[in-house]
Backbone bond lengths (Angstrom), bond angles and torsions (degrees), N, CA, C in turn:
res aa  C-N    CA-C-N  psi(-1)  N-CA   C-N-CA  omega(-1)  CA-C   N-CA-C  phi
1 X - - - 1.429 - - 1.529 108.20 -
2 X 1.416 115.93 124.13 1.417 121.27 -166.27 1.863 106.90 -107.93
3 X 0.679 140.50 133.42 1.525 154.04 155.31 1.659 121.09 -53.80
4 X 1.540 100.23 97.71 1.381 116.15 -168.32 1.341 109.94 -38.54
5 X 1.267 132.75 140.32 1.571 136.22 -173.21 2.018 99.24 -73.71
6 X 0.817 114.53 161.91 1.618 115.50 178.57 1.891 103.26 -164.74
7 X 1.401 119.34 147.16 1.268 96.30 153.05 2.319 72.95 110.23
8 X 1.207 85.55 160.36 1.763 105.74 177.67 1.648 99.75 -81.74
9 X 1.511 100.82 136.75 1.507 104.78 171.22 1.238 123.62 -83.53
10 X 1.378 101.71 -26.04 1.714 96.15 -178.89 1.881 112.26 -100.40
11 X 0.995 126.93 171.27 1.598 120.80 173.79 1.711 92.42 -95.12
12 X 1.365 100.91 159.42 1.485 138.67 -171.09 1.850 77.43 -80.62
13 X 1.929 85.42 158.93 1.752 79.62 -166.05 1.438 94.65 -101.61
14 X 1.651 127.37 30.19 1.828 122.81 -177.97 1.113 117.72 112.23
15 X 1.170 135.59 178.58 1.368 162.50 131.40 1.281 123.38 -19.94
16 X 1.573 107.28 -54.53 1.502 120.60 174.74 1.015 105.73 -51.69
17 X 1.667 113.52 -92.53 1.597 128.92 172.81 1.759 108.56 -15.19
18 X 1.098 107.66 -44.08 1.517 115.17 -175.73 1.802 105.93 -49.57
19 X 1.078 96.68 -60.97 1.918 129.22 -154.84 1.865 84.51 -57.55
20 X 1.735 90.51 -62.68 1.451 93.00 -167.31 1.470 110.97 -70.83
21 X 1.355 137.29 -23.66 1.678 115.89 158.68 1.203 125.02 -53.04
22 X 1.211 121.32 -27.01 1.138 134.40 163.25 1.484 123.21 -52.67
23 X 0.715 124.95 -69.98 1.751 155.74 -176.34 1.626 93.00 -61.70
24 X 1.279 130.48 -21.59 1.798 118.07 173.67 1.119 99.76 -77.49
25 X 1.530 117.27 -43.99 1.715 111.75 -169.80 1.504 120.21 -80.55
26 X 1.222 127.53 22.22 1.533 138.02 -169.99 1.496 89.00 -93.37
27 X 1.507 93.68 126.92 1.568 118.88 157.26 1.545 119.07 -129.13
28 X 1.208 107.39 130.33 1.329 117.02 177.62 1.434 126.35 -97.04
29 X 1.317 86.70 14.55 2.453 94.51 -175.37 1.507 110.26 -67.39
30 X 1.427 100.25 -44.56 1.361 92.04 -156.42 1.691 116.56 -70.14
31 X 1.575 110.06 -12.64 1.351 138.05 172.50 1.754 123.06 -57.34
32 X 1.110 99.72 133.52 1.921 109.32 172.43 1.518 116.55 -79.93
33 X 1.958 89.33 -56.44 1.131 107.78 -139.33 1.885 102.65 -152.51
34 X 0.975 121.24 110.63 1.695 110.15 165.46 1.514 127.43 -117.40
35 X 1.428 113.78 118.52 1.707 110.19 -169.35 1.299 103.77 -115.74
36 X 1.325 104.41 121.74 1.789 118.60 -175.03 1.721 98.31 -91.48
37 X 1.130 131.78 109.15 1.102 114.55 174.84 1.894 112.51 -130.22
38 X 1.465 102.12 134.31 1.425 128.68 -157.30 1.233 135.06 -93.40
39 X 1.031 165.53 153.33 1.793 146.00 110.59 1.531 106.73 -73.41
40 X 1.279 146.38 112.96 1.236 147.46 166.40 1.473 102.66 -43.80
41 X 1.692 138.42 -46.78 1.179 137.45 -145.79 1.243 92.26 -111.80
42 X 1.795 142.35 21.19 1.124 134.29 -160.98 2.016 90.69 -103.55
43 X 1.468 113.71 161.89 1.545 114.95 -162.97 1.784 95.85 -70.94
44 X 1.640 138.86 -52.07 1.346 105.49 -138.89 2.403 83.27 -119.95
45 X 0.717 90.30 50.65 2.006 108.72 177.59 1.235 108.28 -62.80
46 X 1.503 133.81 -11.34 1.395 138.53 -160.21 1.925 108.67 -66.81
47 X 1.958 79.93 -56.71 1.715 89.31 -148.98 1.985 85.44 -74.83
48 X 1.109 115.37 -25.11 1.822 112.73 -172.28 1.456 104.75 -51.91
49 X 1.682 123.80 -65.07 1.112 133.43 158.45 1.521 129.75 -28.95
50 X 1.313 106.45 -28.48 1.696 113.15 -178.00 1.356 87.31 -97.29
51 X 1.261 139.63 -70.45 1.547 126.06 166.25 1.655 131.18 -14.59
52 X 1.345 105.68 -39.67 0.992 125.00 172.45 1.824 129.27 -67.81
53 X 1.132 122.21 -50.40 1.290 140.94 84.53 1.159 126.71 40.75
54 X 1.037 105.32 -87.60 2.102 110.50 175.15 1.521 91.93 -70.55
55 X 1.424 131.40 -79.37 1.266 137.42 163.65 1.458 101.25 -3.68
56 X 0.939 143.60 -63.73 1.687 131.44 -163.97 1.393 122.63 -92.45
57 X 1.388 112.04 -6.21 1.626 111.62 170.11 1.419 117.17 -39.99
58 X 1.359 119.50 156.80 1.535 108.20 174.20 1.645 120.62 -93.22
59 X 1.855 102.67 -1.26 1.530 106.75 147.13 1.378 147.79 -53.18
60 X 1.801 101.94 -32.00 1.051 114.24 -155.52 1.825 93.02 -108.16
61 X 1.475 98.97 -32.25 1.749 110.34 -176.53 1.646 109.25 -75.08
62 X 1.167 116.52 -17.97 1.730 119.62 163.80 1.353 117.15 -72.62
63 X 1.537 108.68 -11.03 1.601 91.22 177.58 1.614 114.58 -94.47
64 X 1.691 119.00 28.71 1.160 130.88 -177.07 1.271 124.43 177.53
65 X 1.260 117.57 62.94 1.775 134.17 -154.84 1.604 101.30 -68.82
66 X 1.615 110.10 -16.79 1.450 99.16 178.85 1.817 100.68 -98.09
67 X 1.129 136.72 29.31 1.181 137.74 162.31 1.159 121.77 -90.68
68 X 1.553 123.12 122.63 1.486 122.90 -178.40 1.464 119.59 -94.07
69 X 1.412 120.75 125.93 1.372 116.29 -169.01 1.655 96.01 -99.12
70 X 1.512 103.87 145.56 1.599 96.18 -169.33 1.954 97.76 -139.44
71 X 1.214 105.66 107.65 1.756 87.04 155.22 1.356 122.15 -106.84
72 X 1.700 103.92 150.72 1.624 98.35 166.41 1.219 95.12 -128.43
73 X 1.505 101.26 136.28 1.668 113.79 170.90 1.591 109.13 -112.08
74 X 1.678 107.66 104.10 1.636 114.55 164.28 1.550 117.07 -84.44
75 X 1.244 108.54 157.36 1.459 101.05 166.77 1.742 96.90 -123.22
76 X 1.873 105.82 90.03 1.386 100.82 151.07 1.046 116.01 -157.21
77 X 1.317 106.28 53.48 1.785 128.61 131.50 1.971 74.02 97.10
78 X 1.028 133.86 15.43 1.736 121.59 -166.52 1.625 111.53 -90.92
79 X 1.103 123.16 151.95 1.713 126.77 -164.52 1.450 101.61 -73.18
80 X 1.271 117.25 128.00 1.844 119.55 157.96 1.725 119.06 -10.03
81 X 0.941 105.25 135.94 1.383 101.91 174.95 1.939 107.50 -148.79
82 X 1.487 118.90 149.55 1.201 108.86 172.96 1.217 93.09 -144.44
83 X 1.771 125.95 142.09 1.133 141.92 -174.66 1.472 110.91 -117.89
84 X 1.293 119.44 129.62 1.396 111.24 174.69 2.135 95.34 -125.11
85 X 1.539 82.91 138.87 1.331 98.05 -170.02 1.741 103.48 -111.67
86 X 1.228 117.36 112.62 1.514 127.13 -151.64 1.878 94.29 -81.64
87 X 1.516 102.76 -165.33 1.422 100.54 -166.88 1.732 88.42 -93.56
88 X 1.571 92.50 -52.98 1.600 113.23 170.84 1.666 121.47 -30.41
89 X 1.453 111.52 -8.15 1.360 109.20 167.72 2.123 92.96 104.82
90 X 1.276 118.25 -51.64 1.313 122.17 -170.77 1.135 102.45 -68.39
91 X 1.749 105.40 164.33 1.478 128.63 -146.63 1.345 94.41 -135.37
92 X 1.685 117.28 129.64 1.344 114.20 161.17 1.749 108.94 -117.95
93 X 1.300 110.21 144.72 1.211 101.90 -169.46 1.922 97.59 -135.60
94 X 1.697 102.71 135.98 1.562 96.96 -171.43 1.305 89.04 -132.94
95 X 1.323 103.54 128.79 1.746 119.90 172.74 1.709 103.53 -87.97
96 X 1.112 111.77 114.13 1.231 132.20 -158.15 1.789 110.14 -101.43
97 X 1.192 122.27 5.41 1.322 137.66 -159.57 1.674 100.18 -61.92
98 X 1.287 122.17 -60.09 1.267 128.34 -176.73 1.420 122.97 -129.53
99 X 1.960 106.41 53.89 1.318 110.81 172.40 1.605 88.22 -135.12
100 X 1.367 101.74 162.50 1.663 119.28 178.08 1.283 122.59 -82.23
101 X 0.964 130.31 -169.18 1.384 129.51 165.00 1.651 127.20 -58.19
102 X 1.730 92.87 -52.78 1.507 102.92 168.57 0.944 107.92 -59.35
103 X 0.916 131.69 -49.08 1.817 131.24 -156.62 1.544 103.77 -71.09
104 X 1.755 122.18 -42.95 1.391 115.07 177.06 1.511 97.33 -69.18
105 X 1.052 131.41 -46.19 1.905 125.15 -164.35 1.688 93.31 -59.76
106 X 1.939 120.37 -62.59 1.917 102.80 -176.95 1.859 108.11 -52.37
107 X 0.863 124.64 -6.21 1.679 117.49 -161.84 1.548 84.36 -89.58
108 X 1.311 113.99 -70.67 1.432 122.79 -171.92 1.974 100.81 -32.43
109 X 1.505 97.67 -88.13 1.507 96.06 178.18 1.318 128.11 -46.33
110 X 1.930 122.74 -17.49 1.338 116.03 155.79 1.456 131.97 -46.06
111 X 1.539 78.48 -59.58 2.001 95.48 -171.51 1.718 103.25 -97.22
112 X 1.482 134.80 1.17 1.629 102.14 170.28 1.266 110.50 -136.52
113 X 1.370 110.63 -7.43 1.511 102.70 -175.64 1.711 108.19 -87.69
114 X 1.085 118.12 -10.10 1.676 105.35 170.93 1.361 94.37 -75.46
115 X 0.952 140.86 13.01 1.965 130.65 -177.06 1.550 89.02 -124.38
116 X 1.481 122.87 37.21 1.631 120.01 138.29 1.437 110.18 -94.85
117 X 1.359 108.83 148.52 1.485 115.80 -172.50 1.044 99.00 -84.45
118 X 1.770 119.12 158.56 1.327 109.42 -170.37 1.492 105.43 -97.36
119 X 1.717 127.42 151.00 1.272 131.47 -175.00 1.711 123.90 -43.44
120 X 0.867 92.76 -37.96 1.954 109.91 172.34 1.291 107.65 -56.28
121 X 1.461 129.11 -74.96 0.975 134.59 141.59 1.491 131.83 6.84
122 X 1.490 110.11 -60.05 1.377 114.34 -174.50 1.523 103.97 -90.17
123 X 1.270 120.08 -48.07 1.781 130.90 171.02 1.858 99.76 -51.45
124 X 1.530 134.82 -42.56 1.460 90.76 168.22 1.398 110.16 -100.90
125 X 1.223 122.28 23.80 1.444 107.97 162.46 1.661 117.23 -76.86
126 X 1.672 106.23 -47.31 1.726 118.76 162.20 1.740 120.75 -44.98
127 X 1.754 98.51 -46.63 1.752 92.55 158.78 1.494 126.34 -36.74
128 X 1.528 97.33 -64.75 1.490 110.73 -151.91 1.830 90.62 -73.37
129 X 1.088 137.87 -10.83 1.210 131.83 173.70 1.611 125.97 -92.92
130 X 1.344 109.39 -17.79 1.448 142.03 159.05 1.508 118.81 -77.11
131 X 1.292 108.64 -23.73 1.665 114.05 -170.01 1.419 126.51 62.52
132 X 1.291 106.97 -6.93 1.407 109.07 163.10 1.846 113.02 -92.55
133 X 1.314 106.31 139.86 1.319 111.29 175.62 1.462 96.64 -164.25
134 X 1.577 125.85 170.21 1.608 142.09 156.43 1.436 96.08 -5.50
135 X 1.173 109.71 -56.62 1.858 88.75 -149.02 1.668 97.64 -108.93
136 X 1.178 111.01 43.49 1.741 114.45 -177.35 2.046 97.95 -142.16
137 X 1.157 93.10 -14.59 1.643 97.18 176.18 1.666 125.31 -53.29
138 X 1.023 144.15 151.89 1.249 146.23 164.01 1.178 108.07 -89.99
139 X 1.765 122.32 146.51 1.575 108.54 -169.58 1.593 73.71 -111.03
C-alpha cells in the first residue's frame, strides 16, 4: 500500500525567478513621484535598498520618464518607509521595516499597478486627439 503523492512535483525555481516575475509586471504610469526614505544604521535596511534598486534600473525607469525617483536618508534611528505619490493626486505609503523584497515588489504590483491605464484606452484617446481614427482612414 503506497501513499498517494500530494504537494507540487517540481521545486519553484527560487527567489530570483521570484523577484524577477515580479519586476516584468512593474509599471510606473500611474506614478508622480516615489520617496524611499531610510536610516542606513537602522536593523532590517537590506531588502528597502534592494527595492530600491530594482526601482532604478533604466528598464523599469523607461516605463515613466516623467516619474521622479527620490531618496532621503535620515539618521534618526526611524523605520523604512516608501511613498508613492499617484498621478490622481493620492498617496500610498508602505512601511517597509519587516517585509522583503518580494513582498515590497507583490505589494507594489498589488496596490498600483492595476491603476495603469489600459493600452487601448490610451491609443484611442491619442486618435481622437490626432483626428485620425477608423472612420477618418483612407482605404
Amino acid at each position: 500500500m503506497s501513499i498517494p503523492a500530494s504537494g507540487s512535483f517540481t521545486r519553484s525555481a527560487g527567489l530570483i525567478s521570484a523577484i524577477g516575475k515580479q519586476l516584468k509586471t512593474i509599471n510606473l504610469k500611474p506614478l508622480k513621484k516615489i520617496t524611499v526614505q531610510f536610516d542606513p544604521f537602522y536593523n532590517n535596511i537590506k531588502d528597502t535598498r534592494q527595492f530600491l534598486f530594482y526601482l532604478s534600473t533604466p528598464k523599469i525607469l523607461g516605463t515613466n520618464l516623467y516619474c521622479a525617483l527620490k531618496t532621503n536618508i535620515v539618521c534618526d534611528r526611524s523605520e523604512p518607509t516608501i511613498t508613492f505619490d499617484l498621478v490622481s493626486g493620492d498617496k500610498i505609503v508602505i512601511k517597509s521595516a519587516n517585509l522583503s523584497t518580494l513582498e515590497l515588489l507583490q505589494q507594489y504590483n498589488k496596490h498600483i499597478t492595476p491603476l495603469v491605464p489600459k493600452e487601448e484606452e490610451a491609443k484611442e484617446k491619442v486618435a481622437q486627439l490626432t483626428g485620425k481614427g477608423k472612420k477618418g482612414a483612407k482605404r
